[in-house]
CHARMM-style PDB file with segment names, atoms N, HN, CA, C and O in Angstrom:
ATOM      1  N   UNK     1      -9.061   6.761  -1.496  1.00  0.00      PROA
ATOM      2  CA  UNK     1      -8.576   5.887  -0.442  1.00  0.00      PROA
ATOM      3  C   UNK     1      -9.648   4.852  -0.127  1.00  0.00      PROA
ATOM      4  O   UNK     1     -10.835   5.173  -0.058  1.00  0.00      PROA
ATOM      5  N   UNK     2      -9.276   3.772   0.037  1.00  0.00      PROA
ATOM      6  HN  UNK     2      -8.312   3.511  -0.020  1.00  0.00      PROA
ATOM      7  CA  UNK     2      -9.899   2.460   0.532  1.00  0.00      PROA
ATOM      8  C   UNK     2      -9.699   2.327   1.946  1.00  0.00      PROA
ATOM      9  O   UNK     2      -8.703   2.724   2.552  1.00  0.00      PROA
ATOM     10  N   UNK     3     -10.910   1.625   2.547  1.00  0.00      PROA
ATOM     11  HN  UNK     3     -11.719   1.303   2.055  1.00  0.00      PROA
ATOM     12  CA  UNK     3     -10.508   0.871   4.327  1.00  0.00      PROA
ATOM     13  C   UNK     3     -10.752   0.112   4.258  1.00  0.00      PROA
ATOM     14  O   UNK     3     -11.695  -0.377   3.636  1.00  0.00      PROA
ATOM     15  N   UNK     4      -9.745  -0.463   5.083  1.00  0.00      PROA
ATOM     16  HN  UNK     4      -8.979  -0.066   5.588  1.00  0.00      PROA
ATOM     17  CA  UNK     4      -9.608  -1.673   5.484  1.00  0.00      PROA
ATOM     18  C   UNK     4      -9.152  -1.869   6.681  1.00  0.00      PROA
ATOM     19  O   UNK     4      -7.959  -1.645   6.889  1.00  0.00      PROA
ATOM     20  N   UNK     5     -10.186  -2.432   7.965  1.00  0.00      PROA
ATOM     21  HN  UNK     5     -11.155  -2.614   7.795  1.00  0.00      PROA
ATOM     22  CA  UNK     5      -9.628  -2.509   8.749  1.00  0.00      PROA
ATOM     23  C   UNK     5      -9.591  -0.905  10.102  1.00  0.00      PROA
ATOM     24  O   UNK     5     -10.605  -0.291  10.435  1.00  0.00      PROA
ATOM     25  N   UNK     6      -8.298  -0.631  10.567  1.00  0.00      PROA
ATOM     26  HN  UNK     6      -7.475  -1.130  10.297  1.00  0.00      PROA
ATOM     27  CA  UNK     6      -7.973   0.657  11.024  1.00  0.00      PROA
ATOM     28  C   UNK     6      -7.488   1.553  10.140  1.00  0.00      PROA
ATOM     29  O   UNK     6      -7.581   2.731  10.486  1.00  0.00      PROA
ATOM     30  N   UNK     7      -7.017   1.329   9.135  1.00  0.00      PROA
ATOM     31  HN  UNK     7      -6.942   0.372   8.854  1.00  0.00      PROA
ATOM     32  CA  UNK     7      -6.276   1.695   7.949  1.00  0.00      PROA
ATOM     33  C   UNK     7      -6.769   1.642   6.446  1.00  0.00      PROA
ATOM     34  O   UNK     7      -7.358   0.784   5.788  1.00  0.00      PROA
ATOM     35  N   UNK     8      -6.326   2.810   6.193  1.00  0.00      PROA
ATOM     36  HN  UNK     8      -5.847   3.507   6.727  1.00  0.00      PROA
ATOM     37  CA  UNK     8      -6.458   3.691   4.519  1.00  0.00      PROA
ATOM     38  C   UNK     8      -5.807   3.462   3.535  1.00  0.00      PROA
ATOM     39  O   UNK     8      -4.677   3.948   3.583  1.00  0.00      PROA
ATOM     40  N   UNK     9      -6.109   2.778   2.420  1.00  0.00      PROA
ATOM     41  HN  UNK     9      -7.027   2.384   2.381  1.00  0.00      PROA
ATOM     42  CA  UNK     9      -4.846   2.158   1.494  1.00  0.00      PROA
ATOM     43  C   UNK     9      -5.448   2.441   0.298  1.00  0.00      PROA
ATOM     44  O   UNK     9      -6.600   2.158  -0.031  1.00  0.00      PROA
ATOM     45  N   UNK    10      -4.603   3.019  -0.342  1.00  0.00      PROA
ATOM     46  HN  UNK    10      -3.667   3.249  -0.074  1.00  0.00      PROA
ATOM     47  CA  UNK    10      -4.827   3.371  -2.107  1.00  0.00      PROA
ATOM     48  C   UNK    10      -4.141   2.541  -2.879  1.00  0.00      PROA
ATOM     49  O   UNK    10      -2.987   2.323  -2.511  1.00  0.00      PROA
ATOM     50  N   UNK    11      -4.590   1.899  -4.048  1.00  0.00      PROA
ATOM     51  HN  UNK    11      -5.528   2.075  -4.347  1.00  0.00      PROA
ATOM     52  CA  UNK    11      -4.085   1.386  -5.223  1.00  0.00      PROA
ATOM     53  C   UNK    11      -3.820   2.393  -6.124  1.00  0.00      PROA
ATOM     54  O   UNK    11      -4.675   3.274  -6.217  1.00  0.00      PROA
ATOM     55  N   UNK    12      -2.432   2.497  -7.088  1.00  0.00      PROA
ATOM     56  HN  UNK    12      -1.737   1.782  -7.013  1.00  0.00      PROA
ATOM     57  CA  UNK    12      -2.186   3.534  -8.134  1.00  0.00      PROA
ATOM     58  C   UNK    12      -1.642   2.905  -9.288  1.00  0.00      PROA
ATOM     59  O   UNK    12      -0.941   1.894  -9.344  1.00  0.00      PROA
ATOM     60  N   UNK    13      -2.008   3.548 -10.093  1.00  0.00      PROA
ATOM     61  HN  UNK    13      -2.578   4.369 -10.048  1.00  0.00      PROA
ATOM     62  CA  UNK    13      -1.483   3.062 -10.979  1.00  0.00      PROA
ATOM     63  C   UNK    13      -0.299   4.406 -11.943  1.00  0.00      PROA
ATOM     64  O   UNK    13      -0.549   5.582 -12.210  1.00  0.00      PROA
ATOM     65  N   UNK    14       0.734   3.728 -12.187  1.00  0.00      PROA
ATOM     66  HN  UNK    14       0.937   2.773 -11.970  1.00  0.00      PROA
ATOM     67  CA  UNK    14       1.552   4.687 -12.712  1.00  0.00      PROA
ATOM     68  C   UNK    14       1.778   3.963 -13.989  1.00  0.00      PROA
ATOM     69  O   UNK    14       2.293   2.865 -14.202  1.00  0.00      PROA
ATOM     70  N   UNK    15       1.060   5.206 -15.103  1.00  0.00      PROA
ATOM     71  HN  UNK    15       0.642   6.097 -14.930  1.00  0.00      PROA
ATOM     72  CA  UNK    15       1.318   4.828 -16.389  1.00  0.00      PROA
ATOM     73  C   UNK    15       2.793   5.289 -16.945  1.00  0.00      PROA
ATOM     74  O   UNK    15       3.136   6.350 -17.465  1.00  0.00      PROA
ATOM     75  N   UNK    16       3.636   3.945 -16.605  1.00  0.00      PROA
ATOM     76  HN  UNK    16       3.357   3.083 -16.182  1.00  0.00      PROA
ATOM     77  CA  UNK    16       4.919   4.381 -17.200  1.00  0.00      PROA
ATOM     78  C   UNK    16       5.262   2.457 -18.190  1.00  0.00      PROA
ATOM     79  O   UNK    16       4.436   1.561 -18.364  1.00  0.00      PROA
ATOM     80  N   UNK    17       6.797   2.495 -18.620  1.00  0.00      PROA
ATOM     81  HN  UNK    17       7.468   3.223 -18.479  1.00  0.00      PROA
ATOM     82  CA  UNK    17       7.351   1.700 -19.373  1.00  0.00      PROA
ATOM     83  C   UNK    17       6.113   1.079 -20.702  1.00  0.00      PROA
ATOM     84  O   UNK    17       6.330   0.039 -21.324  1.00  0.00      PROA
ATOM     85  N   UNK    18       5.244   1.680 -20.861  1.00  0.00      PROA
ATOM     86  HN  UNK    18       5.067   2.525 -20.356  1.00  0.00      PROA
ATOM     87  CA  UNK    18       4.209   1.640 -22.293  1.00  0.00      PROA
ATOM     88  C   UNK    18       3.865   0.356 -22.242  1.00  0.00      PROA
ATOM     89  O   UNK    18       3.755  -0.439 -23.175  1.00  0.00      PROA
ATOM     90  N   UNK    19       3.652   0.150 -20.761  1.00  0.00      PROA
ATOM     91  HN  UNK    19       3.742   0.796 -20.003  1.00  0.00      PROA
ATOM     92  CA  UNK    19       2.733  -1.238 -20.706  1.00  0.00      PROA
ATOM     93  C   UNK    19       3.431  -2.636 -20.286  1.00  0.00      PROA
ATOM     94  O   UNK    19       2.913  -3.633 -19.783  1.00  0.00      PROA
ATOM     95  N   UNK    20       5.078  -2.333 -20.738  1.00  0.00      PROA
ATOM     96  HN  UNK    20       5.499  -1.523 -21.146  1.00  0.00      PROA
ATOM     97  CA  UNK    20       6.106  -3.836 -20.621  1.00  0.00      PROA
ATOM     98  C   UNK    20       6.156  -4.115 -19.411  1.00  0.00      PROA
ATOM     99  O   UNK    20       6.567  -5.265 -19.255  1.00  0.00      PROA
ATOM    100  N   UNK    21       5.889  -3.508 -18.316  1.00  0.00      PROA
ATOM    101  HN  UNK    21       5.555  -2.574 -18.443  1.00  0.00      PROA
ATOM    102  CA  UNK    21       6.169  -3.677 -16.835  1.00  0.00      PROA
ATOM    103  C   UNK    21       5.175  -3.686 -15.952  1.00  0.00      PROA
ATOM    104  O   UNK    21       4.306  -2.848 -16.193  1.00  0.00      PROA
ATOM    105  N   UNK    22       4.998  -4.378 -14.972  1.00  0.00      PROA
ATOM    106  HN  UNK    22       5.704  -5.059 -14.777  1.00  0.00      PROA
ATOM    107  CA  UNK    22       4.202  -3.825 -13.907  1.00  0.00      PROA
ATOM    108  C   UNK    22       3.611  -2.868 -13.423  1.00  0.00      PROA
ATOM    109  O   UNK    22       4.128  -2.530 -12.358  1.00  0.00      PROA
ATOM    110  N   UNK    23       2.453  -2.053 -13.817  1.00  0.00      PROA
ATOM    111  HN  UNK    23       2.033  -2.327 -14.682  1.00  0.00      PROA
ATOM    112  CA  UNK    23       2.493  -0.776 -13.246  1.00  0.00      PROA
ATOM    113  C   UNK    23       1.739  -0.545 -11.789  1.00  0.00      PROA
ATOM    114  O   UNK    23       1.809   0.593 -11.326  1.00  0.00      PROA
ATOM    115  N   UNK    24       1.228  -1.264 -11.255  1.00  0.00      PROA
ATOM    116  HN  UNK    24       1.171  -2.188 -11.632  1.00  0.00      PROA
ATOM    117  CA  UNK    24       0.126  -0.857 -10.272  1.00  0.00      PROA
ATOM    118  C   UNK    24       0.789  -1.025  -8.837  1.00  0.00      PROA
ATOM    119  O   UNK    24       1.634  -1.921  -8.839  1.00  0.00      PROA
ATOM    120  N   UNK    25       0.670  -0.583  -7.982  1.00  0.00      PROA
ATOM    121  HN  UNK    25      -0.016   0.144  -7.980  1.00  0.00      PROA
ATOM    122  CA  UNK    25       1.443  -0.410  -6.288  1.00  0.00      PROA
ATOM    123  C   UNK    25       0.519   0.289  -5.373  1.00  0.00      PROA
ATOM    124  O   UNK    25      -0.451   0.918  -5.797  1.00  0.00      PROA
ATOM    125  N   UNK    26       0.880   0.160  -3.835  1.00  0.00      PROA
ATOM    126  HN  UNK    26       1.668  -0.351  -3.491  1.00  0.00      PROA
ATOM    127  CA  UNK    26       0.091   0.582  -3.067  1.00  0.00      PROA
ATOM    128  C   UNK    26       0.276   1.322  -2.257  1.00  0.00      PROA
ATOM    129  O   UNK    26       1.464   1.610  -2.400  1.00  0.00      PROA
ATOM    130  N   UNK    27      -0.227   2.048  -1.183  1.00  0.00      PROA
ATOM    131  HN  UNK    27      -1.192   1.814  -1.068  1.00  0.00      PROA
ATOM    132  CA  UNK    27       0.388   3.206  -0.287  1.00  0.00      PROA
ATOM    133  C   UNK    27      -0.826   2.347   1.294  1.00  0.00      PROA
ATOM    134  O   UNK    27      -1.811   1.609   1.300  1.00  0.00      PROA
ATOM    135  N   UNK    28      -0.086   2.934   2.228  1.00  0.00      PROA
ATOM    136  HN  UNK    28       0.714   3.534   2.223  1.00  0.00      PROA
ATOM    137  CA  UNK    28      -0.969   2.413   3.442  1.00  0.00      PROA
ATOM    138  C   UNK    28      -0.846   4.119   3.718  1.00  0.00      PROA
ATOM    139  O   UNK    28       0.111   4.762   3.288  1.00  0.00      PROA
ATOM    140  N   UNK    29      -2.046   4.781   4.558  1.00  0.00      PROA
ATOM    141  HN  UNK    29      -2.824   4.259   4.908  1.00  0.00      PROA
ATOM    142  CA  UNK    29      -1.873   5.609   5.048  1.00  0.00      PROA
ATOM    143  C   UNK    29      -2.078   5.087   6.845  1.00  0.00      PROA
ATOM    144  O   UNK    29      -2.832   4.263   7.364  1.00  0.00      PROA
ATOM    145  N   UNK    30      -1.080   5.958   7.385  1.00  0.00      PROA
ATOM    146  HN  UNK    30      -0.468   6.628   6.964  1.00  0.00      PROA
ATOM    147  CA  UNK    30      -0.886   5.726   8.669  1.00  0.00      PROA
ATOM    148  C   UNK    30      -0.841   7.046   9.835  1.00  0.00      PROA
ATOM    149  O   UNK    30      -0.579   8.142   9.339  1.00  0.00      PROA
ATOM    150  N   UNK    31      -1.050   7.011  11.168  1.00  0.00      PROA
ATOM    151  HN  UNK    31      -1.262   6.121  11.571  1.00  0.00      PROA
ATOM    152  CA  UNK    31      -0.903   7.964  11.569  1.00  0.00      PROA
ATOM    153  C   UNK    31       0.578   7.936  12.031  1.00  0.00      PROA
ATOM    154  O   UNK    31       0.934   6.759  12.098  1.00  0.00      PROA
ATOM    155  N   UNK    32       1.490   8.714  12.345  1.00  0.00      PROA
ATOM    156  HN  UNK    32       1.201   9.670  12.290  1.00  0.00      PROA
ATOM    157  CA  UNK    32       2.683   8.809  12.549  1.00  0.00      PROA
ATOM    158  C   UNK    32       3.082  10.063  13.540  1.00  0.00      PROA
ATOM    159  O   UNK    32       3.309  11.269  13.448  1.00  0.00      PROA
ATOM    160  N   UNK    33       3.015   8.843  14.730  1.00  0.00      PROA
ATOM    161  HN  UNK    33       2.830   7.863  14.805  1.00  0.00      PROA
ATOM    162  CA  UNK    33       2.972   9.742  16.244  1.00  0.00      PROA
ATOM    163  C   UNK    33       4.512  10.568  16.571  1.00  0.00      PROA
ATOM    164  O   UNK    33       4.703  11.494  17.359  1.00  0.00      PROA
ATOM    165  N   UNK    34       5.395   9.949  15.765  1.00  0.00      PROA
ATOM    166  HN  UNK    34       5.240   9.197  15.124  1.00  0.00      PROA
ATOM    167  CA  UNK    34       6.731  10.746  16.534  1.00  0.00      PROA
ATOM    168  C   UNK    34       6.416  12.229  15.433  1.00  0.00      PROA
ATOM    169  O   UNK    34       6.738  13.272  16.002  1.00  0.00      PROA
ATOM    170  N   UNK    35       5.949  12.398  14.245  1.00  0.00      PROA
ATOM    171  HN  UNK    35       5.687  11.551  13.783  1.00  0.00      PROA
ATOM    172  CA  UNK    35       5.437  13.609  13.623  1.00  0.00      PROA
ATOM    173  C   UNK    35       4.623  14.224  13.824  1.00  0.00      PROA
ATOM    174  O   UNK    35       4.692  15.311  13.251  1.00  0.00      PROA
ATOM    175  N   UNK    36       3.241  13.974  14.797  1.00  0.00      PROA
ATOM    176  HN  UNK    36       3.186  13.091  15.263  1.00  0.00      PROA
ATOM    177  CA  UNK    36       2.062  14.240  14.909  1.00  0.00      PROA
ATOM    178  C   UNK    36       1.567  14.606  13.762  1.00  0.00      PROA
ATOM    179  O   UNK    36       0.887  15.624  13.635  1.00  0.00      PROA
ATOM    180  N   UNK    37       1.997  13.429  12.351  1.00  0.00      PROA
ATOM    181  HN  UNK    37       2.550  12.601  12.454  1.00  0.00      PROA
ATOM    182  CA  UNK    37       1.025  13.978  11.213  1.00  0.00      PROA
ATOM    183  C   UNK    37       0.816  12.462  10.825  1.00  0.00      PROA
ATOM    184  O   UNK    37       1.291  11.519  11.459  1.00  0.00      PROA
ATOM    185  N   UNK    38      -0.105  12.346   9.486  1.00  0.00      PROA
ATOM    186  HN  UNK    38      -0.491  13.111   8.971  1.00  0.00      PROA
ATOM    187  CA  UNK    38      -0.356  11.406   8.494  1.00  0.00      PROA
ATOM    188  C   UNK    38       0.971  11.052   7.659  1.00  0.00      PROA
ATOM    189  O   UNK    38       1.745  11.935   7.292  1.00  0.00      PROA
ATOM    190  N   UNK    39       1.173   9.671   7.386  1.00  0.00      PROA
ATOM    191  HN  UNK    39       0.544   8.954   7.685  1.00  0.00      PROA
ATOM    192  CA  UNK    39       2.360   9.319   6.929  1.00  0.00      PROA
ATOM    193  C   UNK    39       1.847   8.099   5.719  1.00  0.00      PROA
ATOM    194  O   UNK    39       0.829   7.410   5.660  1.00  0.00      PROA
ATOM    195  N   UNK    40       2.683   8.168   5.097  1.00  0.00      PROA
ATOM    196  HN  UNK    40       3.510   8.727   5.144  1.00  0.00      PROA
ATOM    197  CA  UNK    40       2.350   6.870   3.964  1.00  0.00      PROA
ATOM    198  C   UNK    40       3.169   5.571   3.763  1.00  0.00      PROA
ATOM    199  O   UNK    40       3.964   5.671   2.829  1.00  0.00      PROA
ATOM    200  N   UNK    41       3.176   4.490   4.342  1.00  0.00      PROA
ATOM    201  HN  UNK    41       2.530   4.409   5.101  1.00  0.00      PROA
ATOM    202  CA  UNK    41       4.237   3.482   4.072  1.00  0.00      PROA
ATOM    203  C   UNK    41       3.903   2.825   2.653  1.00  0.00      PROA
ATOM    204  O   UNK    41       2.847   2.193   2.631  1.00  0.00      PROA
ATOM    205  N   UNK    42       4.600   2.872   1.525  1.00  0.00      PROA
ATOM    206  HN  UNK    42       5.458   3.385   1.543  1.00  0.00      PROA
ATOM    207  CA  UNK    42       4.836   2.336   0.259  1.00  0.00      PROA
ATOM    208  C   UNK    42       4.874   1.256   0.170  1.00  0.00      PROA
ATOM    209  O   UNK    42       5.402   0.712   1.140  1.00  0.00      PROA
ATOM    210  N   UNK    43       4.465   0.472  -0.768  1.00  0.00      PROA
ATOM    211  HN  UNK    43       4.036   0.914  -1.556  1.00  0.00      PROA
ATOM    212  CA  UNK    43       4.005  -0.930  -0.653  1.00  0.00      PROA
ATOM    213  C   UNK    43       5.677  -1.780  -1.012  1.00  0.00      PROA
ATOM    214  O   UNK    43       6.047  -2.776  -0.391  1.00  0.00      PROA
ATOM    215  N   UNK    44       6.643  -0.981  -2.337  1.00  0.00      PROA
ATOM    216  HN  UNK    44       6.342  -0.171  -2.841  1.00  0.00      PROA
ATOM    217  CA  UNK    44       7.398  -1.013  -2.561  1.00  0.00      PROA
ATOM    218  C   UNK    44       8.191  -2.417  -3.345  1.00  0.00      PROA
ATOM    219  O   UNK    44       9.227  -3.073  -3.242  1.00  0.00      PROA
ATOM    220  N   UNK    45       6.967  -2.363  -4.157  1.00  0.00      PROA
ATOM    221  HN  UNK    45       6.125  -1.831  -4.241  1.00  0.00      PROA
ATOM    222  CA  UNK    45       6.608  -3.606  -5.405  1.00  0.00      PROA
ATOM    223  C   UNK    45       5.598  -3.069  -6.001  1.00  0.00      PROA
ATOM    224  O   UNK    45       4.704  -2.377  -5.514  1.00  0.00      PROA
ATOM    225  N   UNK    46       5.801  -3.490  -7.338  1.00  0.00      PROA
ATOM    226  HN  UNK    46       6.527  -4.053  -7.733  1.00  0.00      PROA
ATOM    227  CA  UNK    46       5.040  -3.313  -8.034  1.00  0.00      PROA
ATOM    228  C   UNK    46       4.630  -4.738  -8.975  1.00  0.00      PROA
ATOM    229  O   UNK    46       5.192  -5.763  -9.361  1.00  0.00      PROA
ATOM    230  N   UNK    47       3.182  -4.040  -9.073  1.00  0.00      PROA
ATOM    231  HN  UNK    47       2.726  -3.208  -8.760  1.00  0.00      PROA
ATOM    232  CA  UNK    47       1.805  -5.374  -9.569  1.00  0.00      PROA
ATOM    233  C   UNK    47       1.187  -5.356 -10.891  1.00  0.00      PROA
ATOM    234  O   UNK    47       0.731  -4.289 -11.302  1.00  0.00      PROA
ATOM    235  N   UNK    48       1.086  -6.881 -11.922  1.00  0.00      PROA
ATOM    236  HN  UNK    48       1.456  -7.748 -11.588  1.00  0.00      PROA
ATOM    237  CA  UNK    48       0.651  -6.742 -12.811  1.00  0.00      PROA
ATOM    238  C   UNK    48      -0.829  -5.639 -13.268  1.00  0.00      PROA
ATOM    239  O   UNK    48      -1.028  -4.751 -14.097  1.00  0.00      PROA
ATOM    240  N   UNK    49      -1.683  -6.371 -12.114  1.00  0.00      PROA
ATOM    241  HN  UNK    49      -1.521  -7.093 -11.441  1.00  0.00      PROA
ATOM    242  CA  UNK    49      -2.369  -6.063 -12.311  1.00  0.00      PROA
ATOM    243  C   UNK    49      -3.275  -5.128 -10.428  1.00  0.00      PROA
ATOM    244  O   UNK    49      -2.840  -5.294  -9.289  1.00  0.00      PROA
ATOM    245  N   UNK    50      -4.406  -4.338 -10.800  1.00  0.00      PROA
ATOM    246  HN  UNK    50      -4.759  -4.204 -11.726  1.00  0.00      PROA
ATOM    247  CA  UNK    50      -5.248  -3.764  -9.940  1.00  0.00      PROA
ATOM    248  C   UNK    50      -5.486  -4.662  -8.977  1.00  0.00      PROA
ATOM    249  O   UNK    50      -5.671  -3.874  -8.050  1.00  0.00      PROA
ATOM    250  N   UNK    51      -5.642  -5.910  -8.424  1.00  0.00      PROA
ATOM    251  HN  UNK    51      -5.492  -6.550  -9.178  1.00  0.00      PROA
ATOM    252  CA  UNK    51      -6.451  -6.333  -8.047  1.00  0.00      PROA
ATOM    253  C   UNK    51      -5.160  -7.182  -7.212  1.00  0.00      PROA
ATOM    254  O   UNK    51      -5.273  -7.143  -5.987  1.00  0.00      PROA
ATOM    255  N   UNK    52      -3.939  -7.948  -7.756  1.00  0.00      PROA
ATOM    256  HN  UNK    52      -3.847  -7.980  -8.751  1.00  0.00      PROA
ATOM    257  CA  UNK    52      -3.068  -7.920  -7.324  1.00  0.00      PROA
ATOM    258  C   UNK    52      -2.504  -6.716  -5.884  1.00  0.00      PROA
ATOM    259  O   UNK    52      -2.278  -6.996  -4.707  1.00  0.00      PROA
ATOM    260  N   UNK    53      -2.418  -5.254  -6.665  1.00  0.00      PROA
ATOM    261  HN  UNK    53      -2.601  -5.027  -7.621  1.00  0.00      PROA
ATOM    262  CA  UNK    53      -1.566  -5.130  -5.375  1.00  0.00      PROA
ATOM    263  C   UNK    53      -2.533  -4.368  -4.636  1.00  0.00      PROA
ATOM    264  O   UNK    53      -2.255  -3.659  -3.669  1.00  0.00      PROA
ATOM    265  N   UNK    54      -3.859  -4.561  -5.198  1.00  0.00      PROA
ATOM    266  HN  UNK    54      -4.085  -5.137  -5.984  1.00  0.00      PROA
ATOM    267  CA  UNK    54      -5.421  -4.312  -3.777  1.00  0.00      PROA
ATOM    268  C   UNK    54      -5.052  -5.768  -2.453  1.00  0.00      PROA
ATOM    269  O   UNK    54      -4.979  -5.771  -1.224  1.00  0.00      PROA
ATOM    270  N   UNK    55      -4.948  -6.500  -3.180  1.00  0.00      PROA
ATOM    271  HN  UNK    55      -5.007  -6.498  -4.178  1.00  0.00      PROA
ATOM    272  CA  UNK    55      -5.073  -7.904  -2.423  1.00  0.00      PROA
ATOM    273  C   UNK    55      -3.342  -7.932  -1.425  1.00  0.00      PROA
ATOM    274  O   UNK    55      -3.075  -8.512  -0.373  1.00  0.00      PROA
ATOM    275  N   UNK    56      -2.530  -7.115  -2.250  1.00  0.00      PROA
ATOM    276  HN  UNK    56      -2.747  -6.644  -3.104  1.00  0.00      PROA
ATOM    277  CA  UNK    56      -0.849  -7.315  -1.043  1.00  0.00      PROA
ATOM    278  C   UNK    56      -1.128  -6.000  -0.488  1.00  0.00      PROA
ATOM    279  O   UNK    56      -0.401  -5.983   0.506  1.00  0.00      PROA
ATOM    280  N   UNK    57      -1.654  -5.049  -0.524  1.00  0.00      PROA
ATOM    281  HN  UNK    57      -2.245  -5.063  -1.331  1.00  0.00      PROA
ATOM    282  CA  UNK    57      -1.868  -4.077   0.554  1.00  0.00      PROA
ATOM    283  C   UNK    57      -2.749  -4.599   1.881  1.00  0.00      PROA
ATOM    284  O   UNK    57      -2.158  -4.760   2.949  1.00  0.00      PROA
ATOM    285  N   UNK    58      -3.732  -4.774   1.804  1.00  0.00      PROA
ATOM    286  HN  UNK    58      -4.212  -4.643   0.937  1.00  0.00      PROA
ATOM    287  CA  UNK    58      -4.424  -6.367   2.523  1.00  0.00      PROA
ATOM    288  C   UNK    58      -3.646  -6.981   3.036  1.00  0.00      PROA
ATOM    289  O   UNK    58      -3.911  -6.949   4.238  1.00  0.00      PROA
ATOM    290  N   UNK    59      -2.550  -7.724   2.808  1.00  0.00      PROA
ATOM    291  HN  UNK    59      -2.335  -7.750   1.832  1.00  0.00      PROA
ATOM    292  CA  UNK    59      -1.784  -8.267   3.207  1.00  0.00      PROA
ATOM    293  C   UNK    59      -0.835  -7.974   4.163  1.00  0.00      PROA
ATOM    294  O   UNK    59      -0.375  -8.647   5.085  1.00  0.00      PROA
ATOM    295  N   UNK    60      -0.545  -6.431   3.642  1.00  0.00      PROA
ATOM    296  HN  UNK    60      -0.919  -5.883   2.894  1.00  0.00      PROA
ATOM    297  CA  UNK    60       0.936  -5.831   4.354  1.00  0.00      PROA
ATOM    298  C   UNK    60      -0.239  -5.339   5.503  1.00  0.00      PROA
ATOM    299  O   UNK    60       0.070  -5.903   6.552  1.00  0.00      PROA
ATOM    300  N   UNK    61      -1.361  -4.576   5.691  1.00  0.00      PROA
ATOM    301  HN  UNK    61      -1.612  -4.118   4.838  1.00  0.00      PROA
ATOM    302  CA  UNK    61      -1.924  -4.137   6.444  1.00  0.00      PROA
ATOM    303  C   UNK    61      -2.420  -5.329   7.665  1.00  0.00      PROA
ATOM    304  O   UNK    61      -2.708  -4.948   8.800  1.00  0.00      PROA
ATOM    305  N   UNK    62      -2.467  -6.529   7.344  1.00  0.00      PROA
ATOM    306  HN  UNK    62      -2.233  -6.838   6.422  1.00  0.00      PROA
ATOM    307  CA  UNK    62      -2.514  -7.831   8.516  1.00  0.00      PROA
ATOM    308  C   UNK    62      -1.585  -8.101   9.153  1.00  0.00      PROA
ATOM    309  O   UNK    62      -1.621  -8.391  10.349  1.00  0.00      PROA
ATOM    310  N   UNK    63      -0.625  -8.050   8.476  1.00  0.00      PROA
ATOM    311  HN  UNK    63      -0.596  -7.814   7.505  1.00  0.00      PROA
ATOM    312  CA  UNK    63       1.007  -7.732   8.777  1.00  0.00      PROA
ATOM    313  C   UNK    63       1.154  -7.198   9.854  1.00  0.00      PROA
ATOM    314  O   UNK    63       1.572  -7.582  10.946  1.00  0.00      PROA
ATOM    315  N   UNK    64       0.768  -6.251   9.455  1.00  0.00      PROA
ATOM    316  HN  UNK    64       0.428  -5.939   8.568  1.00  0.00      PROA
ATOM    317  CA  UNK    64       1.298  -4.343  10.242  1.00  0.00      PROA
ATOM    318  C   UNK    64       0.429  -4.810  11.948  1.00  0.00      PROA
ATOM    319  O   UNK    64       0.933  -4.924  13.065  1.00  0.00      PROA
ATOM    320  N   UNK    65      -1.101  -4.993  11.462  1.00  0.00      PROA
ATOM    321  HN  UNK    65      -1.510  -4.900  10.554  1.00  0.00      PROA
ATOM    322  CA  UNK    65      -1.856  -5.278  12.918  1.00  0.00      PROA
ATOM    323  C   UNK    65      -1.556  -6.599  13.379  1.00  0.00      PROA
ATOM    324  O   UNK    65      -2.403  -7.037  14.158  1.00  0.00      PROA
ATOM    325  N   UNK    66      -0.559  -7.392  13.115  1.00  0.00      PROA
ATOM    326  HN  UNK    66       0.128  -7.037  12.482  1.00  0.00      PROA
ATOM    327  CA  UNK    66       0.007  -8.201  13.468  1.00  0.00      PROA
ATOM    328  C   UNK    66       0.822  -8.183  14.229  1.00  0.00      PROA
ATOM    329  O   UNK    66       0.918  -9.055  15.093  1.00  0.00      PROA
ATOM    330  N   UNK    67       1.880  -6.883  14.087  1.00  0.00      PROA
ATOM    331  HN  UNK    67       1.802  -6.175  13.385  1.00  0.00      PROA
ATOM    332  CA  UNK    67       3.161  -7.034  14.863  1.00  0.00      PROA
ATOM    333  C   UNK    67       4.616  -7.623  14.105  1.00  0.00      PROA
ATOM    334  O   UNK    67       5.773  -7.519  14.513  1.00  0.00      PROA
ATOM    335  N   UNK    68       4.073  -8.304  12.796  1.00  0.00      PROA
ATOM    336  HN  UNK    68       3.134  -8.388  12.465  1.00  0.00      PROA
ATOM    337  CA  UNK    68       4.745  -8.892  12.022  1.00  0.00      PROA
ATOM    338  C   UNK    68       5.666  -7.980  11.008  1.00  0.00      PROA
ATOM    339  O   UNK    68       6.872  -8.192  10.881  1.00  0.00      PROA
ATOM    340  N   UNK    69       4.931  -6.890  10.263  1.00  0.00      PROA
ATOM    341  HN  UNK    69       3.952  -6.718  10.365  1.00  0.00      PROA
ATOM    342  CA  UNK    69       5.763  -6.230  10.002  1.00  0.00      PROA
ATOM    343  C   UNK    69       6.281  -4.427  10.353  1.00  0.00      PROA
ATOM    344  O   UNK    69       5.458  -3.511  10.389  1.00  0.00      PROA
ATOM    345  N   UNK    70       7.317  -4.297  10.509  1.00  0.00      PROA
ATOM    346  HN  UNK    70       7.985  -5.040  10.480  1.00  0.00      PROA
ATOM    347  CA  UNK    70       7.606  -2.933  11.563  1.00  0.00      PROA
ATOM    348  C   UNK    70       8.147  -1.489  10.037  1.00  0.00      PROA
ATOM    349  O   UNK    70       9.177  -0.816   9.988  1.00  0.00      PROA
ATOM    350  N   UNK    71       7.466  -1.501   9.472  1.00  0.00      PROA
ATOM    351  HN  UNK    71       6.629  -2.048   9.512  1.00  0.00      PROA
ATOM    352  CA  UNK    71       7.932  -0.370   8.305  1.00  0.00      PROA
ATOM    353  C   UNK    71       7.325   0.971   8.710  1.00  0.00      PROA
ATOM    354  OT1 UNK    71       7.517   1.970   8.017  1.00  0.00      PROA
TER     355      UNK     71
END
């Protein structure tokens, strides 16, 4: 896990379609008060490359402490 910010975000990579597709995506970890546990919001795109969906997790996480986005 990476920080950034208040928040924990992993880059993954899933070795699937033998390379023809996008493989890399992101997870935010969050706390999630109506569960009283840890929760993961999915980035829910997927990125050519590592560095790509490092840089839109970043993104969704400015978002999030924004108010801008509610996932």
């Amino acid at each position: 896990m990476e920080k950034y910010s208040c928040y924990e975000f992993e880059v993954y990579h899933a070795a699937v379609n033998a390379g023809k597709f996008p493989e890399w995506c992101y997870r935010i970890k969050y706390w999630h008060d109506y569960y009283c546990n840890w929760d993961y919001i999915d980035g829910g795109e997927w990125f050519d490359t590592e560095q790509e969906a490092r840089f839109a997790a970043i993104g969704h996480i400015d978002k999030l402490e924004n108010g801008d986005d509610h996932d």
